[in-house]
C-alpha positions as YAML, in Angstrom:
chain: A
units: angstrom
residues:
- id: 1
  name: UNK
  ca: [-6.33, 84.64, 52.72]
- id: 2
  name: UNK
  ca: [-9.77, 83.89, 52.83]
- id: 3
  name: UNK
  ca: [-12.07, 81.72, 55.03]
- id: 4
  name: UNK
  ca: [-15.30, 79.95, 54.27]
- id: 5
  name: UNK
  ca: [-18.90, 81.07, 55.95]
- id: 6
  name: UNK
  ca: [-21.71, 79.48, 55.22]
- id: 7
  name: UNK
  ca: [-25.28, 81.36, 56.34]
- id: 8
  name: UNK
  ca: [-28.57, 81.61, 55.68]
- id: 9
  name: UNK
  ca: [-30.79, 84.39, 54.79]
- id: 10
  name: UNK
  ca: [-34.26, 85.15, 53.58]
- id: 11
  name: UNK
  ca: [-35.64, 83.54, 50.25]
- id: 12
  name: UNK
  ca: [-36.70, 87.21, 49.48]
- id: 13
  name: UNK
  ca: [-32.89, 88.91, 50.44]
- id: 14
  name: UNK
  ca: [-31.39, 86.19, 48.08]
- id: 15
  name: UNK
  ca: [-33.15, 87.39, 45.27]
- id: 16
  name: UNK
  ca: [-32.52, 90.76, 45.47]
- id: 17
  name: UNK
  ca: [-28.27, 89.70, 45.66]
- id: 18
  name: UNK
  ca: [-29.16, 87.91, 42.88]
- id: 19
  name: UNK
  ca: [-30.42, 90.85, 41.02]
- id: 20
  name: UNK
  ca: [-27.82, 93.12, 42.14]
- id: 21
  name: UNK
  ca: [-25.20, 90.57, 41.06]
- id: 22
  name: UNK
  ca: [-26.58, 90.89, 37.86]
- id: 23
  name: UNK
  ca: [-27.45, 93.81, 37.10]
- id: 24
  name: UNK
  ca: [-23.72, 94.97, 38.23]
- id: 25
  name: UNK
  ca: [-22.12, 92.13, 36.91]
- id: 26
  name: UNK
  ca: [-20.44, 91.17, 40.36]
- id: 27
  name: UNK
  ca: [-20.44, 87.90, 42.13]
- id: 28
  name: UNK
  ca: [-23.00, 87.53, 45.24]
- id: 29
  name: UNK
  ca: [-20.42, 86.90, 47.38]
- id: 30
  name: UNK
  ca: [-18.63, 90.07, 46.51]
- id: 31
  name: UNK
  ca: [-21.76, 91.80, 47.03]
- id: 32
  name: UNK
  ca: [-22.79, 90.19, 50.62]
- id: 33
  name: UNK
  ca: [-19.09, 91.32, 51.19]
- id: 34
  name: UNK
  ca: [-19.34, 95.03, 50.03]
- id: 35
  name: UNK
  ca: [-22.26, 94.88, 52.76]
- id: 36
  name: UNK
  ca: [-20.67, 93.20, 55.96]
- id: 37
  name: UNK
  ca: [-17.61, 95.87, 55.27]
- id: 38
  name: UNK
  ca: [-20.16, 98.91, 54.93]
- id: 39
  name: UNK
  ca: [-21.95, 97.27, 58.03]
- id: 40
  name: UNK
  ca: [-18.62, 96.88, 59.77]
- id: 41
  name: UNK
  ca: [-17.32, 100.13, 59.09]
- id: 42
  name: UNK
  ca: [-18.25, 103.78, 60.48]
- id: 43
  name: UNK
  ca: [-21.45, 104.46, 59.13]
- id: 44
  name: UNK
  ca: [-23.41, 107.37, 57.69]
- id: 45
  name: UNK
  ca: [-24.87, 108.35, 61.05]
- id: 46
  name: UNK
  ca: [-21.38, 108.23, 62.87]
- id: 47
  name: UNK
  ca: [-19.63, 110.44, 60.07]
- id: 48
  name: UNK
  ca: [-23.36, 112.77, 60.65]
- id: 49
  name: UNK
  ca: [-22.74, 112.57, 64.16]
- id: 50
  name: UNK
  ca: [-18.62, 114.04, 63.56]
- id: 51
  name: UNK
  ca: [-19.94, 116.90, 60.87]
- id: 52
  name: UNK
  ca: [-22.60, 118.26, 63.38]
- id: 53
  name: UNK
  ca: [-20.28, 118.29, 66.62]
- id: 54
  name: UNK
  ca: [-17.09, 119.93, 64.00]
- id: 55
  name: UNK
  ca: [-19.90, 122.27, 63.38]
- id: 56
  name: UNK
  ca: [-21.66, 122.79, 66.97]
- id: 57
  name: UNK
  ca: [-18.33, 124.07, 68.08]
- id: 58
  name: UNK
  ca: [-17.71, 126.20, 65.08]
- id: 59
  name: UNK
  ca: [-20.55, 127.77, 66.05]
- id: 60
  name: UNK
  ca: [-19.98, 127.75, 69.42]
- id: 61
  name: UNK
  ca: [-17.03, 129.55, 68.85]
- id: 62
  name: UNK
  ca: [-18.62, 132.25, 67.11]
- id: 63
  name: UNK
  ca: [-21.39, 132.85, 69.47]
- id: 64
  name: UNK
  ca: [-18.44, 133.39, 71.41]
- id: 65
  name: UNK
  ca: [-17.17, 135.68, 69.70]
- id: 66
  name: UNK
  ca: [-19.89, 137.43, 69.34]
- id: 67
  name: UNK
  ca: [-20.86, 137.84, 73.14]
- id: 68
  name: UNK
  ca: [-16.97, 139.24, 73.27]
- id: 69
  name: UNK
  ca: [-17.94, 141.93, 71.10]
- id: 70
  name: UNK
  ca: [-20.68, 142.60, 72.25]
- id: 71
  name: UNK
  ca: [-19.57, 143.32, 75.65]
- id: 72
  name: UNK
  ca: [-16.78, 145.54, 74.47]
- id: 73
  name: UNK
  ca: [-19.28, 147.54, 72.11]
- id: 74
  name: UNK
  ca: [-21.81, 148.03, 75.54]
- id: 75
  name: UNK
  ca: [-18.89, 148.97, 77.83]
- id: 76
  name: UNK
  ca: [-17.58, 151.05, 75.12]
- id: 77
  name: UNK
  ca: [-20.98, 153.03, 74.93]
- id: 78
  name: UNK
  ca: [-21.36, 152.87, 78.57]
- id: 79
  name: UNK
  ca: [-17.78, 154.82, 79.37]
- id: 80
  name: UNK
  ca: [-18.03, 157.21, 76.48]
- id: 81
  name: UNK
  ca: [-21.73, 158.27, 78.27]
- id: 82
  name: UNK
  ca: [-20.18, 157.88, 81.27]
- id: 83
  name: UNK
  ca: [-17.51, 160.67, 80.09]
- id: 84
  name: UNK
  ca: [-19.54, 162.75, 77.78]
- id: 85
  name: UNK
  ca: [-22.35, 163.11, 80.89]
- id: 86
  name: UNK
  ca: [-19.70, 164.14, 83.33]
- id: 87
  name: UNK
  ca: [-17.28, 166.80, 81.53]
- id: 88
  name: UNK
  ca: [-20.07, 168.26, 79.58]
- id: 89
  name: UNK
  ca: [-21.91, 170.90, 81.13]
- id: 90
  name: UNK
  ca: [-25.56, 171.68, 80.42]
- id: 91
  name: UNK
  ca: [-26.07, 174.87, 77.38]
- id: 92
  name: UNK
  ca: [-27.85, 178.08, 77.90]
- id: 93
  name: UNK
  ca: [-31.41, 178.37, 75.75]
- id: 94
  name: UNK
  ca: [-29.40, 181.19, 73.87]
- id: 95
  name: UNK
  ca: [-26.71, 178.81, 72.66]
- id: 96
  name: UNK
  ca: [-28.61, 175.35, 71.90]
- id: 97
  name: UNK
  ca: [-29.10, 176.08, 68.40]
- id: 98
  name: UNK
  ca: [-26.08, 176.77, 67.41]
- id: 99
  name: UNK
  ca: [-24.93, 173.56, 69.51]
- id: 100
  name: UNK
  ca: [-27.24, 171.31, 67.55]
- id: 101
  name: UNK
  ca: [-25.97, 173.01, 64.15]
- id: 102
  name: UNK
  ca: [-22.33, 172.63, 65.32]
- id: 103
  name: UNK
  ca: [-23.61, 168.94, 66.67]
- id: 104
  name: UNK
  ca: [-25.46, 167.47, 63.46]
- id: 105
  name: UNK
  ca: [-21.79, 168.73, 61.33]
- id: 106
  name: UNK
  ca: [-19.56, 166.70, 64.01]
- id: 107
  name: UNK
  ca: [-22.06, 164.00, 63.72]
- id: 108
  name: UNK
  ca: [-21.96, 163.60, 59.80]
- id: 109
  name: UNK
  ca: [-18.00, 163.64, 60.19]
- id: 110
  name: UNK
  ca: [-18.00, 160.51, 62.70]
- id: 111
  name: UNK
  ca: [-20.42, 159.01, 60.43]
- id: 112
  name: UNK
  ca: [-17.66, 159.70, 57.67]
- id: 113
  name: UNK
  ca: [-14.53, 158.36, 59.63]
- id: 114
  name: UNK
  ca: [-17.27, 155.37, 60.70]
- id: 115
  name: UNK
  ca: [-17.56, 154.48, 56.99]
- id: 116
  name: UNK
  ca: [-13.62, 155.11, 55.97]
- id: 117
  name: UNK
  ca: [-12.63, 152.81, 58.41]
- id: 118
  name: UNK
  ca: [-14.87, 150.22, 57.99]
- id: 119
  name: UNK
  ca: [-14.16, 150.30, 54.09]
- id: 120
  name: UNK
  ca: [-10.58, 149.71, 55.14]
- id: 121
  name: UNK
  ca: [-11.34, 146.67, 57.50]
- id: 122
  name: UNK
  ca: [-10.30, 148.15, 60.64]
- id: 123
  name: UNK
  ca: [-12.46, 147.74, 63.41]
- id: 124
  name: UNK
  ca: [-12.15, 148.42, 66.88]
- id: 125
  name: UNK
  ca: [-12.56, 144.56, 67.91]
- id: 126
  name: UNK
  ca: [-9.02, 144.23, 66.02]
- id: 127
  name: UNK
  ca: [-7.66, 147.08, 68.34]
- id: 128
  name: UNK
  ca: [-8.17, 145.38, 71.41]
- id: 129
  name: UNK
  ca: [-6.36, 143.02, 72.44]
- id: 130
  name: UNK
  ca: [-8.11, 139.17, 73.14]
- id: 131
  name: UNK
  ca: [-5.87, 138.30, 75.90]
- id: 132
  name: UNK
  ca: [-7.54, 141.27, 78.56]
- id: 133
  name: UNK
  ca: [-10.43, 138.73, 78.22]
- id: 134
  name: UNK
  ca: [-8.53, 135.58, 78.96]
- id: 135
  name: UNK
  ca: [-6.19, 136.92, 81.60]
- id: 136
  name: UNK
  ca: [-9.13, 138.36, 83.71]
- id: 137
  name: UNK
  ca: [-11.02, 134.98, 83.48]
- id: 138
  name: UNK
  ca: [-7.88, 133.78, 84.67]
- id: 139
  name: UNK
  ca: [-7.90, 136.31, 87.07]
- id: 140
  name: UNK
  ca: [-11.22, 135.19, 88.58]
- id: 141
  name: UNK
  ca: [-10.86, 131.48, 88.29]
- id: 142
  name: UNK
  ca: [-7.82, 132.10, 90.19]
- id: 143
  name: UNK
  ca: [-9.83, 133.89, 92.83]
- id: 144
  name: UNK
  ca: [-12.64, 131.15, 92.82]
- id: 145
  name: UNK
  ca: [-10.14, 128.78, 93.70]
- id: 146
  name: UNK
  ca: [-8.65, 130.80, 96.22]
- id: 147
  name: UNK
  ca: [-12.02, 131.19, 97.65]
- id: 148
  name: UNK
  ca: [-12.70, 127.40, 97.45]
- id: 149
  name: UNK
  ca: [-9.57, 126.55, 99.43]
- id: 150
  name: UNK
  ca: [-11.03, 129.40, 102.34]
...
């Protein structure tokens, strides 16, 4: 069904519909039409608005991410120091060449097992599991709220 509506536009606008309608081969008033429906429908900007917020919290997600594993990697550094500082004792002048011949060979085999397991895909990141990270923020918000109620 369709309805009648009669309206009146610039001299200048009509003759560019009338162009179009030509040059496409279409009527005007299936042209005015294809306009009110692209004017009445979500536009460009809306659908630019919906691609940049899908991808603000794509990468929101992955900043995420990436402050998880970060943490991990410093707390990982910080225990091993931690460990390696407190069961190793300190070397006599005698013996610290032999130490930092025997050190640069254990060093070239982690930096061997680094690049195996890396080549396979395995990382620590995939060892670990992502719930620790939830269930203490859990853990705290539980606390805050306990706190609150105090």
């Amino acid at each position: 069904m369709r309805d009648r509506l009669n309206l009146s536009l610039p001299v200048e606008m009509i003759a560019q519909i009338n162009e179009l309608a030509t040059r496409k081969r279409l009527t005007r008033s299936a042209i005015v039409e294809a306009a009110v429906a692209s004017f009445l429908s979500p536009d460009g900007v809306d659908r630019m608005e919906a691609a940049f917020a899908r991808r603000l919290d794509r990468l929101t997600r992955q900043v995420q991410r990436l402050e998880r594993n970060s943490a991990i990697s410093t707390e990982t550094l910080a225990l091993f120091v931690r460990f390696w500082l407190t069961i190793t004792p300190p070397l006599p002048e005698d013996g610290q060449a032999s130490a930092q011949a025997k050190g640069r060979e254990r060093y070239e085999g982690f930096i061997e097992a680094l690049g195996r397991r890396l080549n396979q895909g395995r990382t620590l990141m995939d060892e670990i599991p992502r719930d620790v990270v939830q269930s203490d923020s859990r853990v705290n918000s539980e606390s805050d709220e306990t706190d609150a109620e105090r």
